[in-house]
C-alpha positions as a printed NumPy array, in Angstrom:
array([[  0.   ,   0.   ,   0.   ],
       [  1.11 ,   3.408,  -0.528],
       [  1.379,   3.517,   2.26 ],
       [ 25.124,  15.957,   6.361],
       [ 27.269,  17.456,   7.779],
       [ 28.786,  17.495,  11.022],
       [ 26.036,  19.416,  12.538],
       [ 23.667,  16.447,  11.608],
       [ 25.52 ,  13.633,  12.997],
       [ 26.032,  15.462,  16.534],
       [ 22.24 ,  16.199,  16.801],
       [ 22.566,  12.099,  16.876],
       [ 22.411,  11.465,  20.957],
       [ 20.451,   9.069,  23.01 ],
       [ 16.78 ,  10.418,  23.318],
       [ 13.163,   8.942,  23.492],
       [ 11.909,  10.612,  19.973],
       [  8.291,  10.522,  18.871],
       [  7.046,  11.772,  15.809],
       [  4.106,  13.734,  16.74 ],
       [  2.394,  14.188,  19.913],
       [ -1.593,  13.895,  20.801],
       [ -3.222,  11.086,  18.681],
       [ -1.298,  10.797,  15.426],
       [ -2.508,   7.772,  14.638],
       [ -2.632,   6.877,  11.151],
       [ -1.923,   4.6  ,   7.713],
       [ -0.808,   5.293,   4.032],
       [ -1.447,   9.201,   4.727],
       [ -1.743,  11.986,   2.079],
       [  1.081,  14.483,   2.135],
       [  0.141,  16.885,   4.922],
       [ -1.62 ,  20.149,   3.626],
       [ -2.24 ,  23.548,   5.468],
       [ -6.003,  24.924,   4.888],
       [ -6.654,  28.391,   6.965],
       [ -3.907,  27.734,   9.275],
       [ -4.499,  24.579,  10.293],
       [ -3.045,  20.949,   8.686],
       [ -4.659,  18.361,   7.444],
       [ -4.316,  14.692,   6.116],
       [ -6.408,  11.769,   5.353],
       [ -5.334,   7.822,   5.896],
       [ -6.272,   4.609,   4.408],
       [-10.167,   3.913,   5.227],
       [-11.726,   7.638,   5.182],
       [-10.529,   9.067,   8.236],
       [ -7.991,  11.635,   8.859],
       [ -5.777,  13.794,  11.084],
       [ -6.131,  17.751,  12.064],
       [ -3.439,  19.819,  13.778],
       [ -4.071,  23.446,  14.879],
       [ -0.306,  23.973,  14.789],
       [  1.456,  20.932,  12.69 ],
       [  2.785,  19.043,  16.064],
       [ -0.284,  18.383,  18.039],
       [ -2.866,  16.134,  16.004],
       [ -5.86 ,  14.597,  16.155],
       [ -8.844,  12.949,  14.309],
       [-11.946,  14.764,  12.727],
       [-10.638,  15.164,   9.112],
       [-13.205,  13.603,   6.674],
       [-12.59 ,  11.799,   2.966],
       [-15.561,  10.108,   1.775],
       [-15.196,   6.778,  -0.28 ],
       [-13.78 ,   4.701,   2.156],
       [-10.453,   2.871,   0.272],
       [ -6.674,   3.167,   0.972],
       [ -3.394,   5.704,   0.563],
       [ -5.171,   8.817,  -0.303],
       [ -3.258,  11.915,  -1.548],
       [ -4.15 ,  15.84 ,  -1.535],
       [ -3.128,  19.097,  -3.652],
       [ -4.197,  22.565,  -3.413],
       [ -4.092,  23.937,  -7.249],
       [ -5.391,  27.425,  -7.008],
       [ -8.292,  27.583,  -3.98 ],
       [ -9.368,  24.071,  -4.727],
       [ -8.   ,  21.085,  -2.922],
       [ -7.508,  17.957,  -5.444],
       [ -8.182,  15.09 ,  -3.624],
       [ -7.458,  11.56 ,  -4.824],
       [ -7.604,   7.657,  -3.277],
       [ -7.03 ,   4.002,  -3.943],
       [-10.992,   2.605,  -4.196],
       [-10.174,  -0.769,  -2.962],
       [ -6.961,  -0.562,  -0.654],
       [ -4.749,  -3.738,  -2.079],
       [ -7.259,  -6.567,  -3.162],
       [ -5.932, -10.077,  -3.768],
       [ -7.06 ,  -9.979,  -7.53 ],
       [ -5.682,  -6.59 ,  -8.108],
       [ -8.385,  -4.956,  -9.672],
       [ -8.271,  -1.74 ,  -8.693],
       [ -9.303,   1.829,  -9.473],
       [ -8.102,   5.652,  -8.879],
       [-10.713,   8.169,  -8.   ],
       [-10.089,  12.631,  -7.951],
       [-12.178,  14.53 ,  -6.006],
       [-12.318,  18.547,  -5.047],
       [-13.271,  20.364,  -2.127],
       [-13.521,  23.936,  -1.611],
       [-12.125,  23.014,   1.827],
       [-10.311,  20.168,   4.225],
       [-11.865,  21.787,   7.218],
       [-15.31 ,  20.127,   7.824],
       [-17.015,  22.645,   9.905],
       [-17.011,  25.05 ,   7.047],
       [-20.029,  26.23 ,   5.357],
       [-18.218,  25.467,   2.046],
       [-16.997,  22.141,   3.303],
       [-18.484,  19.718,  -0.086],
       [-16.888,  16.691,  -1.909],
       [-17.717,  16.462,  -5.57 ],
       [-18.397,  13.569,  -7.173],
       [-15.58 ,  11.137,  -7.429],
       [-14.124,  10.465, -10.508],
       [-12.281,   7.12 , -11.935],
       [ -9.148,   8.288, -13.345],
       [ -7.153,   4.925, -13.61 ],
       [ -8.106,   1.086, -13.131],
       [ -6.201,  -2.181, -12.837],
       [ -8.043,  -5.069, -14.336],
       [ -6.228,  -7.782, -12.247],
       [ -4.3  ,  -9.661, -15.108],
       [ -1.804,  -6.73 , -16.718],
       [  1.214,  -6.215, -14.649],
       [  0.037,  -3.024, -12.255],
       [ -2.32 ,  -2.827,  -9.287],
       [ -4.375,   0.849,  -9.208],
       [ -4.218,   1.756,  -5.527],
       [ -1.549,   4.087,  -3.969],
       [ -1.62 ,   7.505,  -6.304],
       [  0.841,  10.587,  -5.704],
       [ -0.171,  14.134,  -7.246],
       [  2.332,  16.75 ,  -8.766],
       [  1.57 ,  19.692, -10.5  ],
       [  5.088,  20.538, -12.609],
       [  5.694,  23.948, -11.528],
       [  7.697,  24.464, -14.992],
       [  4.804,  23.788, -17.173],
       [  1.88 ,  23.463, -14.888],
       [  0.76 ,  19.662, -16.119],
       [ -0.619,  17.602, -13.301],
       [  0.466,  14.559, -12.759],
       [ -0.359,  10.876, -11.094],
       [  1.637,   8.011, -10.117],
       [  0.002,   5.081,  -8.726],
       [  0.953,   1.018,  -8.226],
       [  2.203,  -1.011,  -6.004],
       [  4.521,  -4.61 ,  -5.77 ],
       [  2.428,  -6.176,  -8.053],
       [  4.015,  -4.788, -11.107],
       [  4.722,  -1.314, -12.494],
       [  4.599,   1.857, -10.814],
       [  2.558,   4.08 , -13.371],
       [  2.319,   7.841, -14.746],
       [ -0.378,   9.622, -16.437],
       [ -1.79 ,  13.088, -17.218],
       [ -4.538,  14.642, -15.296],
       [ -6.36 ,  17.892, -16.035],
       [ -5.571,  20.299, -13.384],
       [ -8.68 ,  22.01 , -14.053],
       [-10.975,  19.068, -13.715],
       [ -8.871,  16.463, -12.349],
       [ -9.465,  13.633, -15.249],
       [ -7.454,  11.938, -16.985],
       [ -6.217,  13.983, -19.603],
       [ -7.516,  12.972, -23.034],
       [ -5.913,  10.637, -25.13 ],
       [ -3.475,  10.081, -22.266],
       [ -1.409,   6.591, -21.695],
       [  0.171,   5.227, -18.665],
       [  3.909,   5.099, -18.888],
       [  5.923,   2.748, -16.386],
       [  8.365,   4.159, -14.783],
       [  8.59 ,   1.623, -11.59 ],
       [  9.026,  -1.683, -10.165],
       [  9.141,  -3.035,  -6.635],
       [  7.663,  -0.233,  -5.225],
       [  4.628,   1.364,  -4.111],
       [  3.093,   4.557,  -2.846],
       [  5.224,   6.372,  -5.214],
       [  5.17 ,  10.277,  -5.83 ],
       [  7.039,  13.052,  -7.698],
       [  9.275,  15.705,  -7.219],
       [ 10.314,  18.197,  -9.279],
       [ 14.054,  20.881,  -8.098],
       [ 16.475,  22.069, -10.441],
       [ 15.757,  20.648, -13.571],
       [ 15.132,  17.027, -12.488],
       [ 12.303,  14.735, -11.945],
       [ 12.559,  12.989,  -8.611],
       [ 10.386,   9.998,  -8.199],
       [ 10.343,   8.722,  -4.582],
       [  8.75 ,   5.554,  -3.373],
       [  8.415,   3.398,  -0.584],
       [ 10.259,  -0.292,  -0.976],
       [ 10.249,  -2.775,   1.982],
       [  7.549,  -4.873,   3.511],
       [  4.479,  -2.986,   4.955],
       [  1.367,  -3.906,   7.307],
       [  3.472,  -6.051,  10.053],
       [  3.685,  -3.674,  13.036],
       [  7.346,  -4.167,  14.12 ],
       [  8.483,  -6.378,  11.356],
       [  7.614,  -4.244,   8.927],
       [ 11.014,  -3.003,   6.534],
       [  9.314,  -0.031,   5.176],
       [ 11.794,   2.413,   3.448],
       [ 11.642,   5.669,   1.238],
       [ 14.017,   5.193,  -1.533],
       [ 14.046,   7.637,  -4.646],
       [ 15.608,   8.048,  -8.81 ],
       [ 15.54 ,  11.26 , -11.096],
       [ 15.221,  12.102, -14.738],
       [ 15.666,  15.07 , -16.614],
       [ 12.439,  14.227, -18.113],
       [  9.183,  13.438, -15.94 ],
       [  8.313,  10.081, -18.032],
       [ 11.745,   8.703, -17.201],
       [ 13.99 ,   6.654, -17.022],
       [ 14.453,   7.354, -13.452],
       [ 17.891,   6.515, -12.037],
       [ 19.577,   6.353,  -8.525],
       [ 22.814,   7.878,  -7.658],
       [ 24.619,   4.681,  -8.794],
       [ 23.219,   4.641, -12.305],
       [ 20.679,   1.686, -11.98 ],
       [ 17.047,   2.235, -13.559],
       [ 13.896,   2.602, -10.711],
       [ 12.87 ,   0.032, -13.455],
       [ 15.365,  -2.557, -12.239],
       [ 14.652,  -1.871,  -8.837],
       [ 16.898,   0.809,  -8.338],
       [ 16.347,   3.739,  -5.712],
       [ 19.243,   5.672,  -3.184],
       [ 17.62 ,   5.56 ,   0.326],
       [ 15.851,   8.663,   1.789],
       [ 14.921,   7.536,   4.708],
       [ 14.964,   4.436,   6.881],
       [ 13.554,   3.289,  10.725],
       [ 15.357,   5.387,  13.188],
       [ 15.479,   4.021,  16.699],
       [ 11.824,   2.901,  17.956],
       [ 10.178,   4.549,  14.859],
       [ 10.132,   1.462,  12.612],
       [  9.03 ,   1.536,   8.373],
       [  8.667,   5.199,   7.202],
       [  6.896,   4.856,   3.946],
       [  3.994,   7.14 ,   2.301],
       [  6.314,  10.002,   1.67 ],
       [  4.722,  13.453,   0.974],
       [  6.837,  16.543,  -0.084],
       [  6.298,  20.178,   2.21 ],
       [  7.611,  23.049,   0.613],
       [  7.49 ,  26.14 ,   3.292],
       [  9.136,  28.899,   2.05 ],
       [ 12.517,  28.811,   0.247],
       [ 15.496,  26.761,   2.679],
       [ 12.679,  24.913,   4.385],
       [ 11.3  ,  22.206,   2.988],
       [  8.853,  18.62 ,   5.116],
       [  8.271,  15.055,   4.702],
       [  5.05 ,  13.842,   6.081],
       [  5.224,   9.867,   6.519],
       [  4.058,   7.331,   8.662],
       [  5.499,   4.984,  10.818],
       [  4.676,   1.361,  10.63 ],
       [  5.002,   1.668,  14.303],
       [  6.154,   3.837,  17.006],
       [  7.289,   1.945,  19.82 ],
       [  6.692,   4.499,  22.056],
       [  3.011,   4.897,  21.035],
       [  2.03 ,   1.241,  21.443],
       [  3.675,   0.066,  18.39 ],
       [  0.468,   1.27 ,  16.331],
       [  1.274,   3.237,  13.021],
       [  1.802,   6.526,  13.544],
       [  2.289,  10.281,  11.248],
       [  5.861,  11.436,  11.196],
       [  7.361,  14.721,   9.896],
       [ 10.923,  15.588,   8.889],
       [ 12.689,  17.693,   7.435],
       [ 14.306,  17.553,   3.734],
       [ 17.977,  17.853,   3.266],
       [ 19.296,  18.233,  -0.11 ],
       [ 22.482,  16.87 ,  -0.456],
       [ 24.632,  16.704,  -3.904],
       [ 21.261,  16.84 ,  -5.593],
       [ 19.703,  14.186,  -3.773],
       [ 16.984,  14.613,  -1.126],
       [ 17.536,  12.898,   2.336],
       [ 15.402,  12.85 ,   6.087],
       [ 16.944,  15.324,   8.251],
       [ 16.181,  15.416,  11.895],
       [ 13.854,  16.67 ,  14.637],
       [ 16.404,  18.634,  16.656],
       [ 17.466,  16.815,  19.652],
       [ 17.416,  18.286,  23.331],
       [ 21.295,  18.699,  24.504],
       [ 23.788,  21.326,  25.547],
       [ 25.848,  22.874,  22.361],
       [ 27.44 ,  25.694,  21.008],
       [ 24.904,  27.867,  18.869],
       [ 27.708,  28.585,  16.008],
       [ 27.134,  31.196,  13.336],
       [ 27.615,  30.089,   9.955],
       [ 28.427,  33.268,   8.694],
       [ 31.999,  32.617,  10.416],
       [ 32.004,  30.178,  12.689],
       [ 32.195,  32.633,  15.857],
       [ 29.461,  31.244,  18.742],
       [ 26.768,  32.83 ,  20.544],
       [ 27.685,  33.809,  23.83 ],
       [ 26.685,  36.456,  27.128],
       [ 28.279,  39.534,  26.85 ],
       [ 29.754,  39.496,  30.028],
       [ 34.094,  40.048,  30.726],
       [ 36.293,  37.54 ,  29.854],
       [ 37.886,  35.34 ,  32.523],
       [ 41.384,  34.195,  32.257],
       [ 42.401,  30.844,  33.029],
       [ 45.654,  29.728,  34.335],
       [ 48.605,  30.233,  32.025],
       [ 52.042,  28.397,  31.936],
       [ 54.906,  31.179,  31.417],
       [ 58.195,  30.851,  29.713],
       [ 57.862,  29.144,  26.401],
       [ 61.306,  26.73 ,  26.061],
       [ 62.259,  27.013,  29.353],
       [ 63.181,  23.614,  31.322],
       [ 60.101,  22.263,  33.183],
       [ 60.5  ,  19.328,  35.03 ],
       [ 57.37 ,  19.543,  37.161],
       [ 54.536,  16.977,  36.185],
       [ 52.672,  16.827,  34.03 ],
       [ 48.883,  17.143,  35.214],
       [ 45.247,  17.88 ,  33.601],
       [ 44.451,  21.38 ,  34.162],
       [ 40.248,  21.478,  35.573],
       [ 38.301,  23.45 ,  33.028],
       [ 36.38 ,  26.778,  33.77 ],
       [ 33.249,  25.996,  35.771],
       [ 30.234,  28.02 ,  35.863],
       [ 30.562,  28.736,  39.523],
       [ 34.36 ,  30.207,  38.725],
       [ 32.532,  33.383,  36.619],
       [ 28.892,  33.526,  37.15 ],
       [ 29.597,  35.1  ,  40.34 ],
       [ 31.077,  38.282,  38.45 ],
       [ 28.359,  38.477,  36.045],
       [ 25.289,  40.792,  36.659],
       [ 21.811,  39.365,  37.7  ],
       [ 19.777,  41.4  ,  35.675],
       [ 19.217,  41.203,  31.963],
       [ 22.543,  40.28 ,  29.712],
       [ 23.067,  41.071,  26.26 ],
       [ 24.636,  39.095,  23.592],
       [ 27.564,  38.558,  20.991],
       [ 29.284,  36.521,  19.11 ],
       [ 33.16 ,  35.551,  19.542],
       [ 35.454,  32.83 ,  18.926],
       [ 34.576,  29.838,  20.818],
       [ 36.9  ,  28.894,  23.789],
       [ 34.43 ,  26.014,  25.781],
       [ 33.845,  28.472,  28.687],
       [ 30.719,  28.424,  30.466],
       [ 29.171,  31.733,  28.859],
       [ 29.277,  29.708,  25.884],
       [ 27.349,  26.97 ,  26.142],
       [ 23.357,  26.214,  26.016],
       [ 21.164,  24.363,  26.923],
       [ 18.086,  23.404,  24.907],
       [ 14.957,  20.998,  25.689],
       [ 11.538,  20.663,  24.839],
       [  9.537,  24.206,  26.718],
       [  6.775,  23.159,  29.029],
       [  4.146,  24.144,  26.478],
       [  1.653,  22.342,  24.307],
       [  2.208,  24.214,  21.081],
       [  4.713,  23.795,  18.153],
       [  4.889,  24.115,  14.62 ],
       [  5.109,  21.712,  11.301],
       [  7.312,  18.968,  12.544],
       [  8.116,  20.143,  16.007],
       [  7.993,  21.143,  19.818],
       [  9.086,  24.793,  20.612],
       [ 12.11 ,  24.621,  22.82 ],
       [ 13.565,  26.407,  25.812],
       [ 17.243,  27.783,  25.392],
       [ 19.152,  28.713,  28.732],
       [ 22.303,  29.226,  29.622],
       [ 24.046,  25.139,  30.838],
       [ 23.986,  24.82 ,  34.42 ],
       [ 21.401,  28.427,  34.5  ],
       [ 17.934,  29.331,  34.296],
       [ 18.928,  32.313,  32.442],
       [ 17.243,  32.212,  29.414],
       [ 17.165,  33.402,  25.456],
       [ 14.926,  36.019,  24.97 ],
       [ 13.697,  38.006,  22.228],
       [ 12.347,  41.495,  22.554],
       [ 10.151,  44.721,  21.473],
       [ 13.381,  45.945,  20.14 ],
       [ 14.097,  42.999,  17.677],
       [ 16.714,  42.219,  19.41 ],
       [ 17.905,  38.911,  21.698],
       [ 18.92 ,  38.709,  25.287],
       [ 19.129,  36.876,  28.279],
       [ 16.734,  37.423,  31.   ],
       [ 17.499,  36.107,  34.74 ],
       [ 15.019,  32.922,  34.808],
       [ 12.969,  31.088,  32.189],
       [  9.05 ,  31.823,  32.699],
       [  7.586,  30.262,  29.594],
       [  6.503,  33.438,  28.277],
       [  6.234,  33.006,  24.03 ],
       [  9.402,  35.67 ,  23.447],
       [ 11.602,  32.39 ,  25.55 ],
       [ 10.192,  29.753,  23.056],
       [ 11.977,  29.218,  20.149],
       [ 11.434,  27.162,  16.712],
       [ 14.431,  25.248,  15.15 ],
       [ 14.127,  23.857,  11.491],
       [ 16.633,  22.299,   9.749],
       [ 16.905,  24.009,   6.39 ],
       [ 17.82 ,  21.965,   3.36 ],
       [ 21.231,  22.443,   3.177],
       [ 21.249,  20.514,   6.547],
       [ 22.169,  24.308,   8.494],
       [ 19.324,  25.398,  11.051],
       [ 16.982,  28.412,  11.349],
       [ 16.161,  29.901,  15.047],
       [ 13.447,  31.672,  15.402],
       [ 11.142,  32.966,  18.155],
       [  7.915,  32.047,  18.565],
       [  6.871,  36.402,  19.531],
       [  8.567,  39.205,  18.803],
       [  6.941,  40.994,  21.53 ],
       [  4.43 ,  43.711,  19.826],
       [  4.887,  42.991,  16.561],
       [  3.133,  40.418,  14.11 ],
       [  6.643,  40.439,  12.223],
       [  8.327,  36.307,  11.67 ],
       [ 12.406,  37.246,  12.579],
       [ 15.103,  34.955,  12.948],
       [ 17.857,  35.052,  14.929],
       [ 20.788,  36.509,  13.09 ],
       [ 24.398,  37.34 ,  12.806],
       [ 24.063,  40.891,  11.328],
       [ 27.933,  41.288,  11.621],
       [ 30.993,  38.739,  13.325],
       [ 30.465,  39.927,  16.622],
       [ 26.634,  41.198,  16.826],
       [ 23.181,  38.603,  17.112],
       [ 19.425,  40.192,  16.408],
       [ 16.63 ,  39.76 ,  14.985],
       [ 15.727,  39.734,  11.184],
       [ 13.456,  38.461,   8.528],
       [ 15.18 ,  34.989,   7.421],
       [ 17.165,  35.251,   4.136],
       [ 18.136,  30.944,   3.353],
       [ 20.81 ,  32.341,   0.72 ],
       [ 22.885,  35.163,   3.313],
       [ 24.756,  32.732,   6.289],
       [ 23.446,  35.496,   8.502],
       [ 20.638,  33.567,   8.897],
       [ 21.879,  30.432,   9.392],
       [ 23.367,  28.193,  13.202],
       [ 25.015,  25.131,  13.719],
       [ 24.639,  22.927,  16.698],
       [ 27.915,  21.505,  18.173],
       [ 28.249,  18.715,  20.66 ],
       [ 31.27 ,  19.194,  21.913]])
């Protein structure tokens, strides 16, 4: 059924991880869509997921038609909405059905399904089963397209009409596939990725689910992995694979969020964590030598927040302590040789004030003022993919701040108040982007910046200036 870098390994500690919180129970979902600020996707059987902020979920989204591995697309105000009518049947017959809605959200007055429509079929005997479609809508030429198919046979492409989601006339299915299923497209930079899920599926546990993709310059094919060898011979470079107690990501769906920041939605076969049931998981996209890959939820941990723009790291702007220093450089020594204890935080904080501090950014020596903590805030909100966190000072309650100003400080203790919570997305050159969740009285979406080697503040995020852009080091 359809079911990088240095930074990225040290984000790679012990940790209980789920993959979304509240009751993100689901199977073969549709890539996750946002409809008046809230998300939305359906699963196999007519059900579906809501989330007022993309990290809580819960049920009450509604797909008529019952049947398996549904898949949605906005194209203009519409939402395209197409499913599997028969989920997987042991002949194989199968069928696609399209459907629009003004709406995902079902308490709206406007909330109406049309009529389904069959846009594909399997007849049981040729060498394709009709269930698990993907939707892209080329942004180079605006043609809409469908994949569909599972093991049994070929994957599958045709045309649709974006304006009334049939099948385009006069339109043929071209294989593009095998040994895959729940298969969907991708289009960056002038190639065609096609990215399906390979692996065993509907076992809890035992389930070997993986996301494995090929490109083409051209969206019929042939689609190739990074070693040369045809999607059509079974080919496909691993996206993503189970991670820890999150066992068989498979469905994938592709997020685009603004430029630099790009989702996966996918589920789980099972989440051990959650009972072992099947579960929604979001992640972001790397690219990485023109391949996509899973990067991670950010991991609670104490690091150095390191500016890309040239390496210095954030730090308080408090004075400098000196440590110990050994005089008289080629001089005869014969003491012995010992460790020498490093700085503490109880050897400076005493000297620092207890008020607000400001920041900067300097070369990083592993002294206390230079190191933070970061964990999950006590608060039941996040964003697409995440928890907002809480960033103090190691071994401190004093905490990162943003303020009226649009500028970032350090305040004495950590209350929970929204200018302390802070979003982290990995951007898709595998860098981060820190941003708060306020900027106290303003409506204005800033990121933490490096607006010169020594100076952090606030500013709108720009992915292609390193001003915008932090490392995490776990030192």
């Amino acid at each position: 059924m359809k079911t990088t870098l240095t930074t990225f390994f040290a984000l790679l500690i012990t940790q209980t991880v789920l993959a979304q919180v509240g009751r993100p129970f689901i199977h073969d979902p549709a890539t996750v869509t946002e409809c008046d600020g809230k998300y939305y996707t359906f699963g196999t059987g007519g059900g579906g997921l809501i989330s007022n902020d993309g990290w809580t979920w819960h049920g009450g989204g509604i797909r008529p038609g019952g049947g398996a591995a549904p898949d949605i697309l906005k194209i203009g105000d519409r939402y395209l909405v197409v499913y599997g009518a028969t989920g997987g049947s042991p002949n194989h017959k199968g069928a696609i059905l399209t459907m629009w809605n003004k709406t995902l959200d079902p308490k709206s007055p406007d909330f109406k399904y049309s009529e389904p429509i069959v846009v594909a079929t399997s007849d049981g005997y040729e060498e394709n089963d009709a269930i698990d479609p993907g939707l892209m809508l080329d942004p180079t030429t605006g043609r809409l397209w469908l994949t569909y198919g599972t093991y049994f046979g070929y994957t599958r492409l045709i045309e649709l009409d974006p304006k009334t989601g049939k099948l385009k006339a006069g339109n043929k299915p071209v294989d593009v596939a095998i040994v895959c299923e729940a298969s969907t497209l991708v289009y960056r930079d002038g190639w065609y990725y096609l990215l399906a899920t390979h692996g065993s599926c509907c076992d809890g546990a035992n389930s070997t689910y993986n996301v494995v993709v090929g490109r083409s310059k051209k969206i019929t094919g042939p689609y190739l992995d990074n070693v040369g060898r045809s999607m059509l011979e079974g080919g496909g470079k691993l996206v993503v694979a189970t991670r820890g107690g999150l066992i068989g990501p498979g469905h994938f769906g592709h997020i685009v969020l603004e430029k630099g920041v790009e989702k996966m939605s996918i589920h789980y076969e099972a989440d051990l964590e959650q009972s072992g049931r099947s579960v929604l998981g979001i992640l972001p996209v790397v690219w990485k030598d023109g391949w996509p890959i899973a990067g991670e939820k950010f991991k609670e941990g104490t690091y150095e927040i390191e500016s890309v723009r040239r390496g210095y790291a954030l730090e308080l702007a408090v004075d400098f302590t000196r440590m110990p220093v050994v005089r008289g450089f080629g001089q005869p020594n014969n003491e012995p040789i010992k460790p020498v204890p490093a700085q503490q935080l109880a050897d400076v904080q005493k000297t620092w004030p207890t008020g607000n501090i400001n920041l900067r950014i300097g070369d990083y020596m592993s002294r206390p003022h230079q190191q933070w903590t970061i964990t999950d805030a006590p608060d039941t909100t996040g964003y697409l993919g995440g928890p907002y966190y809480k960033i103090v000072l190691a071994g401190t309650d004093r905490a990162l701040a943003a303020t009226a100003n649009e500028d970032v400080i350090t305040v004495p203790a950590f209350t929970g108040a929204p200018e302390q919570l802070w979003r982290i997305d990995q951007l898709t050159d595998g860098t981060y982007r820190i941003m708060p969740k306020v900027v106290p009285n303003s409506g204005k979406k800033l990121a933490l910046v490096s607006s010169g080697d020594s100076t952090p503040t606030l500013a709108e995020f720009e992915f292609d200036s390193d001003n915008s852009k932090w490392n995490f080091r776990n030192h």
